[in-house]
PDB file of N, CA, C and O in Angstrom, chain B, residues numbered from 101:
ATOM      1  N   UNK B 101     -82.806-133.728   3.074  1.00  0.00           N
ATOM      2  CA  UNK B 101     -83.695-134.352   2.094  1.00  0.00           C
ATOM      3  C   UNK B 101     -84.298-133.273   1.207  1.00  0.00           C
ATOM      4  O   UNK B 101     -84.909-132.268   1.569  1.00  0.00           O
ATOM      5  N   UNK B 102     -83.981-133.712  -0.129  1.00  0.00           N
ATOM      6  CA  UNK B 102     -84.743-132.645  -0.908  1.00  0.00           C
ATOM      7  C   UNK B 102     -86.523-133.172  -0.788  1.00  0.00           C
ATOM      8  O   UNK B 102     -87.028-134.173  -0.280  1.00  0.00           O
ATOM      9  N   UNK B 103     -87.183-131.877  -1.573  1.00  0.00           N
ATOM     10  CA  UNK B 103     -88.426-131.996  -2.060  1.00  0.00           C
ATOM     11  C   UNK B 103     -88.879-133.347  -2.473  1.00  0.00           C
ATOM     12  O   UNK B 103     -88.136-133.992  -3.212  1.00  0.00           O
ATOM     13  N   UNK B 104     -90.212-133.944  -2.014  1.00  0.00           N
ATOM     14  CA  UNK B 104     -90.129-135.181  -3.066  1.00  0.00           C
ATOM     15  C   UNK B 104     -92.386-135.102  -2.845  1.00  0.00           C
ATOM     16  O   UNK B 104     -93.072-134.288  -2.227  1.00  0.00           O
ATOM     17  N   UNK B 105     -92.689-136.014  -3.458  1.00  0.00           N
ATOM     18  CA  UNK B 105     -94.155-136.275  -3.410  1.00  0.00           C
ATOM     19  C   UNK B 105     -94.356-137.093  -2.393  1.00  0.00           C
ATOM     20  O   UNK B 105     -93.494-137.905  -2.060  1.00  0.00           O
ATOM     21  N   UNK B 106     -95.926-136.941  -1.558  1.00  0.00           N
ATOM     22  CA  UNK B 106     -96.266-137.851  -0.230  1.00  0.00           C
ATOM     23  C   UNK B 106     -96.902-138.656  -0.859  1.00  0.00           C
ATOM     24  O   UNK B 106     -97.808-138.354  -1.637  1.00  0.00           O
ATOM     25  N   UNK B 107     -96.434-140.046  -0.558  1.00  0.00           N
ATOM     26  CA  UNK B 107     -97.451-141.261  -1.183  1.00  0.00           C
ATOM     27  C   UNK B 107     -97.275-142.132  -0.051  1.00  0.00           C
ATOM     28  O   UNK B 107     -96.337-142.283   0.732  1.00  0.00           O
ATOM     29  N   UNK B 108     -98.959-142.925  -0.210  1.00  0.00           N
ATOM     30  CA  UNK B 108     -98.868-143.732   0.716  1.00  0.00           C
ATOM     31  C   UNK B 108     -98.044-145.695   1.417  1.00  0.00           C
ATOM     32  O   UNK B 108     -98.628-146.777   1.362  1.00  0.00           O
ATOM     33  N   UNK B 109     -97.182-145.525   1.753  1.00  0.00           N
ATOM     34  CA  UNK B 109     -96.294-146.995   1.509  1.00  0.00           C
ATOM     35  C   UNK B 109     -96.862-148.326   2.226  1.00  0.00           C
ATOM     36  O   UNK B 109     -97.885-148.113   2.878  1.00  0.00           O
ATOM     37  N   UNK B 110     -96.597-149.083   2.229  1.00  0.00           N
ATOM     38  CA  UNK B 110     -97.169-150.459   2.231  1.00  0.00           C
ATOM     39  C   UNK B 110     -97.686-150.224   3.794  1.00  0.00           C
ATOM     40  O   UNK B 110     -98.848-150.616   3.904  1.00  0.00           O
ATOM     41  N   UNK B 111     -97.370-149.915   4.516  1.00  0.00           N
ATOM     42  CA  UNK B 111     -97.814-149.813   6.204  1.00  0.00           C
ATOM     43  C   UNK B 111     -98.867-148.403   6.436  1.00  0.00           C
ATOM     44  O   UNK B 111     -98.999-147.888   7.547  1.00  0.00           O
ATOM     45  N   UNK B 112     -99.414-148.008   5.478  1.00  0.00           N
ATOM     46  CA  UNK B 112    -100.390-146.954   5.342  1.00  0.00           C
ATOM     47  C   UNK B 112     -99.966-145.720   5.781  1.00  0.00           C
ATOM     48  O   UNK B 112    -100.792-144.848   6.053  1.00  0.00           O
ATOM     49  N   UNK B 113     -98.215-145.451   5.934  1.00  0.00           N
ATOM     50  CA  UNK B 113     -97.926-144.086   5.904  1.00  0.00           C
ATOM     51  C   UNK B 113     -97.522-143.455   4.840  1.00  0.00           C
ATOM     52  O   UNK B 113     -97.120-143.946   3.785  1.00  0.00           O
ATOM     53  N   UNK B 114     -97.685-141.880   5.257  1.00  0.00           N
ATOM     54  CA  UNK B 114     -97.030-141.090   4.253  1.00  0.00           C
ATOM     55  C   UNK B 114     -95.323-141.193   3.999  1.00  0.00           C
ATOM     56  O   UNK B 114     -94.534-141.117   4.941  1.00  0.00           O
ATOM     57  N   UNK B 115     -94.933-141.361   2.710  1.00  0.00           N
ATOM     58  CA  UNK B 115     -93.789-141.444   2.864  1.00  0.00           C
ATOM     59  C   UNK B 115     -93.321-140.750   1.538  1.00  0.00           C
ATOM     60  O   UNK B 115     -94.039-140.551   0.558  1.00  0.00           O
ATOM     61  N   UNK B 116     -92.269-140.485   1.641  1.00  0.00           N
ATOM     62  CA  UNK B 116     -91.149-139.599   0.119  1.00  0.00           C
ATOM     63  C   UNK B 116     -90.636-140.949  -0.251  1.00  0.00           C
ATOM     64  O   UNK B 116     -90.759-141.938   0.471  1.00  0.00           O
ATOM     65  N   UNK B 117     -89.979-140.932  -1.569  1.00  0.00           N
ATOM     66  CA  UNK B 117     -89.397-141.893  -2.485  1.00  0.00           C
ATOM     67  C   UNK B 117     -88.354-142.788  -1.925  1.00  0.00           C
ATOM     68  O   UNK B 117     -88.264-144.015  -1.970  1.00  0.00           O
ATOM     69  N   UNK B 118     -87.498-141.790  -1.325  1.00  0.00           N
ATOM     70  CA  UNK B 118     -86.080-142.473  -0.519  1.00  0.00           C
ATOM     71  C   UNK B 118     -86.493-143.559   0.816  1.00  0.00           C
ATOM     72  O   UNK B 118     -85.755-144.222   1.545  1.00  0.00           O
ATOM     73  N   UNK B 119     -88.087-143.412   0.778  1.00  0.00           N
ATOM     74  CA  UNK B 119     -88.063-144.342   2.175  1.00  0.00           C
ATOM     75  C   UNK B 119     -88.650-143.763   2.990  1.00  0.00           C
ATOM     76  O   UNK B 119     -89.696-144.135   3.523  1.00  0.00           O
ATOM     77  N   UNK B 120     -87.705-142.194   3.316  1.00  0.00           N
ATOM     78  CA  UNK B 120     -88.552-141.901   4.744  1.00  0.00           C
ATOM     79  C   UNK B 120     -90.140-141.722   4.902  1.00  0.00           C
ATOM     80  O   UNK B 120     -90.729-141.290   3.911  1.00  0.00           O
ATOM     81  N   UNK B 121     -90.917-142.022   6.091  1.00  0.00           N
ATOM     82  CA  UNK B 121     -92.031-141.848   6.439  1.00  0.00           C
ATOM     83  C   UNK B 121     -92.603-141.364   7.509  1.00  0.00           C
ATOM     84  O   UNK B 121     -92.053-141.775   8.531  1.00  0.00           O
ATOM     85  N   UNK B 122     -93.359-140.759   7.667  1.00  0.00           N
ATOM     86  CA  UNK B 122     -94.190-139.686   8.341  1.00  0.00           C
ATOM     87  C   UNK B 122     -95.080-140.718   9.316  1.00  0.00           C
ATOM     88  O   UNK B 122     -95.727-141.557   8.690  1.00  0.00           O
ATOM     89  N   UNK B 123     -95.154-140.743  10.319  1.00  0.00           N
ATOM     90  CA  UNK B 123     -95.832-140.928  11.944  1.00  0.00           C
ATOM     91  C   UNK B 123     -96.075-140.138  12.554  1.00  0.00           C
ATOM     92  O   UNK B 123     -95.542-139.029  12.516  1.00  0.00           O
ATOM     93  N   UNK B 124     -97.413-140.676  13.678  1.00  0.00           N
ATOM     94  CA  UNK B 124     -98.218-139.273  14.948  1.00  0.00           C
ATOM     95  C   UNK B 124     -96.742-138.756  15.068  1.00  0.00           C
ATOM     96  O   UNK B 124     -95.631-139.249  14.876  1.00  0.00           O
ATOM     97  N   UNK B 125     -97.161-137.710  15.415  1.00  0.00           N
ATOM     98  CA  UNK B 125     -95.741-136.932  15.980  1.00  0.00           C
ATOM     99  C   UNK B 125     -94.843-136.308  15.159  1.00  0.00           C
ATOM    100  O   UNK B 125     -94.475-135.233  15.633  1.00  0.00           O
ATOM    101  N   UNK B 126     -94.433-136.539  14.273  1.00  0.00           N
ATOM    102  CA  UNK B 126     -93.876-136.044  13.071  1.00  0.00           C
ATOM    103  C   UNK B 126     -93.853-134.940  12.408  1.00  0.00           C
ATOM    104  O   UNK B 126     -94.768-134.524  11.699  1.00  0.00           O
ATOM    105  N   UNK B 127     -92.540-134.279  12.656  1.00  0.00           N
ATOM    106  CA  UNK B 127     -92.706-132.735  12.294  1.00  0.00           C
ATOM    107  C   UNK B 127     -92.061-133.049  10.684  1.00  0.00           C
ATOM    108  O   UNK B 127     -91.159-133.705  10.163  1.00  0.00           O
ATOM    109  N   UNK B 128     -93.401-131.919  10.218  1.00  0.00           N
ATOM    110  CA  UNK B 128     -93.080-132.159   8.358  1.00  0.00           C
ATOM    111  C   UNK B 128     -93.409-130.757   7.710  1.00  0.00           C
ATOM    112  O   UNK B 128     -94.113-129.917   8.270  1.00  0.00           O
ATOM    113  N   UNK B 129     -92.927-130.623   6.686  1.00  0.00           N
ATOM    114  CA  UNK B 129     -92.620-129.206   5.818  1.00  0.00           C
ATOM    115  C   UNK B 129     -93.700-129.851   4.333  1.00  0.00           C
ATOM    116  O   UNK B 129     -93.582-130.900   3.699  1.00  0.00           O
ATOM    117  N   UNK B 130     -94.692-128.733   4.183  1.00  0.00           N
ATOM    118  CA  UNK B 130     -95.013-129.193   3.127  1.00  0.00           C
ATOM    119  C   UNK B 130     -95.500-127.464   2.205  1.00  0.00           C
ATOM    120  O   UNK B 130     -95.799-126.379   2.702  1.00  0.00           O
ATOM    121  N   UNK B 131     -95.407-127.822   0.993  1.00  0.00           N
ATOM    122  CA  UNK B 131     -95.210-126.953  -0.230  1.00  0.00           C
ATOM    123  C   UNK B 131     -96.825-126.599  -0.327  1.00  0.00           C
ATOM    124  O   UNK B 131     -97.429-127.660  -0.481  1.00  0.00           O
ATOM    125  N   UNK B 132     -97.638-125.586  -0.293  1.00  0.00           N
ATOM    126  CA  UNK B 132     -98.729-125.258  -0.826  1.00  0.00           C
ATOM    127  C   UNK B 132     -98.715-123.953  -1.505  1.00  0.00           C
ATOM    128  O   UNK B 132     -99.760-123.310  -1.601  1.00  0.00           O
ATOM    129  N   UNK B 133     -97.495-123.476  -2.028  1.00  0.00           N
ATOM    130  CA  UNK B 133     -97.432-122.965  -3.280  1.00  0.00           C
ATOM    131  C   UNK B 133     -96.279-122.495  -3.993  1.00  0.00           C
ATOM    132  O   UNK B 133     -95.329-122.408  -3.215  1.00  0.00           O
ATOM    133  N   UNK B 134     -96.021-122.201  -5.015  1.00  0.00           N
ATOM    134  CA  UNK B 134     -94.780-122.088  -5.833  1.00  0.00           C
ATOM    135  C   UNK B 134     -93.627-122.377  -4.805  1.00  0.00           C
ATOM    136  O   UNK B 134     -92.937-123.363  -5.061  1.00  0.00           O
ATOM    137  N   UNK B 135     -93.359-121.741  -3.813  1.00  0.00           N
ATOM    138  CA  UNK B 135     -91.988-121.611  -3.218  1.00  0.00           C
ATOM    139  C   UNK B 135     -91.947-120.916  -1.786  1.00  0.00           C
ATOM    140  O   UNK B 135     -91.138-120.051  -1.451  1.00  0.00           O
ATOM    141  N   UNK B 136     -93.331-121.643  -0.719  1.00  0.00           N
ATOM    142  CA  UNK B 136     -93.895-121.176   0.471  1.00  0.00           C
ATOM    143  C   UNK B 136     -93.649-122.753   0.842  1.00  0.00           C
ATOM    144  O   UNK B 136     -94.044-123.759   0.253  1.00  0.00           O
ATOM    145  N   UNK B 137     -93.000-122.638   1.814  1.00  0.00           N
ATOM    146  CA  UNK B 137     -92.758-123.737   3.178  1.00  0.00           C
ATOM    147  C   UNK B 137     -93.609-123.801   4.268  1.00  0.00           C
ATOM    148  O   UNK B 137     -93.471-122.759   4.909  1.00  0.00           O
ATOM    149  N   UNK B 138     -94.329-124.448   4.719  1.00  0.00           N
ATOM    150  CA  UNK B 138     -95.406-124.511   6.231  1.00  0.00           C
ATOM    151  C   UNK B 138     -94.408-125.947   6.764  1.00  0.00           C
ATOM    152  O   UNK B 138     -93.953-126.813   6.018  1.00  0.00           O
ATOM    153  N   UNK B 139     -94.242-125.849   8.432  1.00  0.00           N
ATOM    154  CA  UNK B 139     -94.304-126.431   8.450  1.00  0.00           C
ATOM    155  C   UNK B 139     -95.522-127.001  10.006  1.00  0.00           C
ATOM    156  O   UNK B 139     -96.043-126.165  10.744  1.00  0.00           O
ATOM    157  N   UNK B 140     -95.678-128.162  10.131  1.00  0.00           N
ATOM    158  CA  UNK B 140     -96.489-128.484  10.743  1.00  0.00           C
ATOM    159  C   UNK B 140     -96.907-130.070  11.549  1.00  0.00           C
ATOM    160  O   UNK B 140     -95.893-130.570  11.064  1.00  0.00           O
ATOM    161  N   UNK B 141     -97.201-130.628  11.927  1.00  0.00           N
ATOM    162  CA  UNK B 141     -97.210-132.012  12.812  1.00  0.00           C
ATOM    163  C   UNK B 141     -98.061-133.109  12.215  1.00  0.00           C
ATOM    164  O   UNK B 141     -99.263-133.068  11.955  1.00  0.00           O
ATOM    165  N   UNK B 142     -97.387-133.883  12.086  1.00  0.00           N
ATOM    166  CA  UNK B 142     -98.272-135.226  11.370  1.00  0.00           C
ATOM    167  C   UNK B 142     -99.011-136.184  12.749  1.00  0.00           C
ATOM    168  O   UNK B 142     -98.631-136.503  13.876  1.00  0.00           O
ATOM    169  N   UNK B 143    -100.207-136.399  11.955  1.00  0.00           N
ATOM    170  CA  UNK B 143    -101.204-136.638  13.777  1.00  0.00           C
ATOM    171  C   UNK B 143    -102.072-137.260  13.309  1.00  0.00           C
ATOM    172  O   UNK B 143    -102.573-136.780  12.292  1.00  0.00           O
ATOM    173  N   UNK B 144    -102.709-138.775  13.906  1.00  0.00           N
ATOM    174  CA  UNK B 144    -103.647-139.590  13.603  1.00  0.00           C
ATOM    175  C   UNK B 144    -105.097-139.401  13.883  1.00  0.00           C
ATOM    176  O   UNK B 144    -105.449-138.550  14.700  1.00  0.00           O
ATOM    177  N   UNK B 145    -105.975-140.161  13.239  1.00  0.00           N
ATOM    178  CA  UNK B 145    -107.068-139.837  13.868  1.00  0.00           C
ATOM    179  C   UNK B 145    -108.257-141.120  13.936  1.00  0.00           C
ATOM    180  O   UNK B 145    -109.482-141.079  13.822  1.00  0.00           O
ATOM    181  N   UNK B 146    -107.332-142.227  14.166  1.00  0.00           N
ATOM    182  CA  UNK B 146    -107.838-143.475  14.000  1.00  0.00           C
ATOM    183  C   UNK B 146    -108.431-144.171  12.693  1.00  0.00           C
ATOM    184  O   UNK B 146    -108.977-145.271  12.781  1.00  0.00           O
ATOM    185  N   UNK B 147    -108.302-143.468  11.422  1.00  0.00           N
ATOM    186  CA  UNK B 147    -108.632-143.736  10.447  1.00  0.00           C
ATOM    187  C   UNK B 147    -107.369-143.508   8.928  1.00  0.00           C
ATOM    188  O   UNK B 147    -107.234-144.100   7.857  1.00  0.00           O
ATOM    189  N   UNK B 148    -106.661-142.357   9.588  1.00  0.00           N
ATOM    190  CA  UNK B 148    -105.820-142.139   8.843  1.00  0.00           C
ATOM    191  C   UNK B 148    -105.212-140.868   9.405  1.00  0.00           C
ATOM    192  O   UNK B 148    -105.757-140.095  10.192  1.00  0.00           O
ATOM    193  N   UNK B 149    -103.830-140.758   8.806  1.00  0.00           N
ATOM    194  CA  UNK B 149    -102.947-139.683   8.659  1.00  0.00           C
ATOM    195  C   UNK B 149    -103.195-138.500   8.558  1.00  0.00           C
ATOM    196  O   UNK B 149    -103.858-138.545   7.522  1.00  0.00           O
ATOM    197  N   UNK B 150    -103.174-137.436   8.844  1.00  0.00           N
ATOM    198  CA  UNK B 150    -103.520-135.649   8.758  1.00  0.00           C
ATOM    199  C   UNK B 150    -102.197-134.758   8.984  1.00  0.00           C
ATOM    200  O   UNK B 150    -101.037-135.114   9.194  1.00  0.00           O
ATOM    201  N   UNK B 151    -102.820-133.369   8.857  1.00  0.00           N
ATOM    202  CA  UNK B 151    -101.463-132.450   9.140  1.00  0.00           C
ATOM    203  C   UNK B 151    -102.584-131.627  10.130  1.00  0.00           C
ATOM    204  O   UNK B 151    -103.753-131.286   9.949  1.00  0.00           O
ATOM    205  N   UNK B 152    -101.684-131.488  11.207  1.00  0.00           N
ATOM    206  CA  UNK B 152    -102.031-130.659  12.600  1.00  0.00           C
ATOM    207  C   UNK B 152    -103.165-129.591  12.322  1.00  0.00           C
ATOM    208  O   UNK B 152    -104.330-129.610  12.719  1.00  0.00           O
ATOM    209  N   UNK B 153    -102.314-128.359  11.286  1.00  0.00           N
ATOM    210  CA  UNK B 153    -102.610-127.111  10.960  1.00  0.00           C
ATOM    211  C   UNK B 153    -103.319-127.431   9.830  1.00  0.00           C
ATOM    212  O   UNK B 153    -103.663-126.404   9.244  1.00  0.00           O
ATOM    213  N   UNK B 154    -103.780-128.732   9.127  1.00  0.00           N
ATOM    214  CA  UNK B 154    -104.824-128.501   8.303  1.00  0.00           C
ATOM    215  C   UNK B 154    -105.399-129.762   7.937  1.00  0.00           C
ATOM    216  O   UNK B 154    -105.018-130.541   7.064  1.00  0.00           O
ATOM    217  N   UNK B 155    -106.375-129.854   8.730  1.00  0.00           N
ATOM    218  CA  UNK B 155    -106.886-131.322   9.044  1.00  0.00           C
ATOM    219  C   UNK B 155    -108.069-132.337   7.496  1.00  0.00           C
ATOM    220  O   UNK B 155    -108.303-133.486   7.122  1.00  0.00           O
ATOM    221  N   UNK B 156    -108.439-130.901   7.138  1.00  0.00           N
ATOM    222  CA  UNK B 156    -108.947-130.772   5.841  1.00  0.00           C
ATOM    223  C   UNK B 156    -108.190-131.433   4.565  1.00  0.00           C
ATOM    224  O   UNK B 156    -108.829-132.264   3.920  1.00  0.00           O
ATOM    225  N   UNK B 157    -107.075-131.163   4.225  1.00  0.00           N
ATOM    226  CA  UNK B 157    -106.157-131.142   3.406  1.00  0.00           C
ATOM    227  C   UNK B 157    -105.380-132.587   3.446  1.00  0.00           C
ATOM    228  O   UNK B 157    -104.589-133.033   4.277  1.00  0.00           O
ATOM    229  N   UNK B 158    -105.824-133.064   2.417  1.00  0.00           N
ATOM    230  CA  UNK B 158    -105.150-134.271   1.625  1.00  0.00           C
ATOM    231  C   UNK B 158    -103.986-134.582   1.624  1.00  0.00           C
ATOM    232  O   UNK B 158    -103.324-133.722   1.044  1.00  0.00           O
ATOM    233  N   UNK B 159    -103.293-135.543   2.057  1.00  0.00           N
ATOM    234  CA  UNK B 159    -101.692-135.188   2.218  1.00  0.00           C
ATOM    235  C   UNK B 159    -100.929-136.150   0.781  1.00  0.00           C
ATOM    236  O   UNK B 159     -99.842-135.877   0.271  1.00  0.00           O
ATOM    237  N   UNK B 160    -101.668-137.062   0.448  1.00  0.00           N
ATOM    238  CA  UNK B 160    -101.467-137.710  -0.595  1.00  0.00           C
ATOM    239  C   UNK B 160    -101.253-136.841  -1.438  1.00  0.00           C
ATOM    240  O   UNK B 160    -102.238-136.120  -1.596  1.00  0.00           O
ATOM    241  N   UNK B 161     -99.857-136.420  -2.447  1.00  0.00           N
ATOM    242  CA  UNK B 161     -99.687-135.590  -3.667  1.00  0.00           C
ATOM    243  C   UNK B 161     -99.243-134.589  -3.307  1.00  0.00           C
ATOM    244  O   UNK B 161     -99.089-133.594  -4.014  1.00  0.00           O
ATOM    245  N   UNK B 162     -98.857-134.739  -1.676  1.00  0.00           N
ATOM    246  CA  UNK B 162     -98.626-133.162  -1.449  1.00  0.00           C
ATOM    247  C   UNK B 162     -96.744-133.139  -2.206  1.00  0.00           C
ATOM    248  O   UNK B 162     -96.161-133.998  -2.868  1.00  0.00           O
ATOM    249  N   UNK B 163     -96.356-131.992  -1.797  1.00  0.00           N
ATOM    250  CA  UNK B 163     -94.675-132.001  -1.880  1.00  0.00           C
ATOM    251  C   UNK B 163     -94.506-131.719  -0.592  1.00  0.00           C
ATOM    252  O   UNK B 163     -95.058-130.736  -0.099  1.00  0.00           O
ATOM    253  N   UNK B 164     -93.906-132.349  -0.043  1.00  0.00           N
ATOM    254  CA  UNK B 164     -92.962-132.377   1.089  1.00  0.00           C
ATOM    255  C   UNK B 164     -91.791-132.846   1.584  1.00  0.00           C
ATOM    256  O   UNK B 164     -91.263-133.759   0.950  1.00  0.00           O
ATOM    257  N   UNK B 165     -91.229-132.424   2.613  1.00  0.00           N
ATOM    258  CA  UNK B 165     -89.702-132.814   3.203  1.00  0.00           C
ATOM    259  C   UNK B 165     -89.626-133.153   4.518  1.00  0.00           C
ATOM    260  O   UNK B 165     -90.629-133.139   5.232  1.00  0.00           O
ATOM    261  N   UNK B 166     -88.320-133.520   5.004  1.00  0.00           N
ATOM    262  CA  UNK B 166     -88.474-133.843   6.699  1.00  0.00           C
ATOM    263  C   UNK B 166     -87.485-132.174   7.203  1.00  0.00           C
ATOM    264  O   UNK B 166     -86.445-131.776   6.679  1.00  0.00           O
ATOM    265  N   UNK B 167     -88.054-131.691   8.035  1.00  0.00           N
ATOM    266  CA  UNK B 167     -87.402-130.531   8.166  1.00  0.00           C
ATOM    267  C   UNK B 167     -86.073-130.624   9.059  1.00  0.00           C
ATOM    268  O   UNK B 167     -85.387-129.621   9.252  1.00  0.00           O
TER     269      UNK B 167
END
């Protein structure tokens, strides 16, 4: 899967354009700058969606992939 934007799809996950979507557990690659890869674990918190390694950080708009 190439690069694509995280938006949120009708069942309140993160998902890329083609469909796929991000659940607890979910190992995901996301872009936080020009051409730097992290990757890291998609994990709930009874309210909504997060990334493991940065619980802070908005995942809506991010760029990401399924690794």
């Amino acid at each position: 899967m190439d690069e694509d934007t995280l938006t949120i799809n009708w069942q309140g996950r993160y998902s890329l354009s083609d469909g796929t979507y991000f659940t607890t557990g979910d190992d995901i690659e996301i872009k936080l700058d020009y051409n730097h890869w992290i990757k890291t674990e998609v994990k709930h918190n009874r309210k909504d969606y997060y990334l493991k390694d940065y619980p802070q950080l908005e995942m809506e708009g991010l760029i990401a992939r399924k690794p």
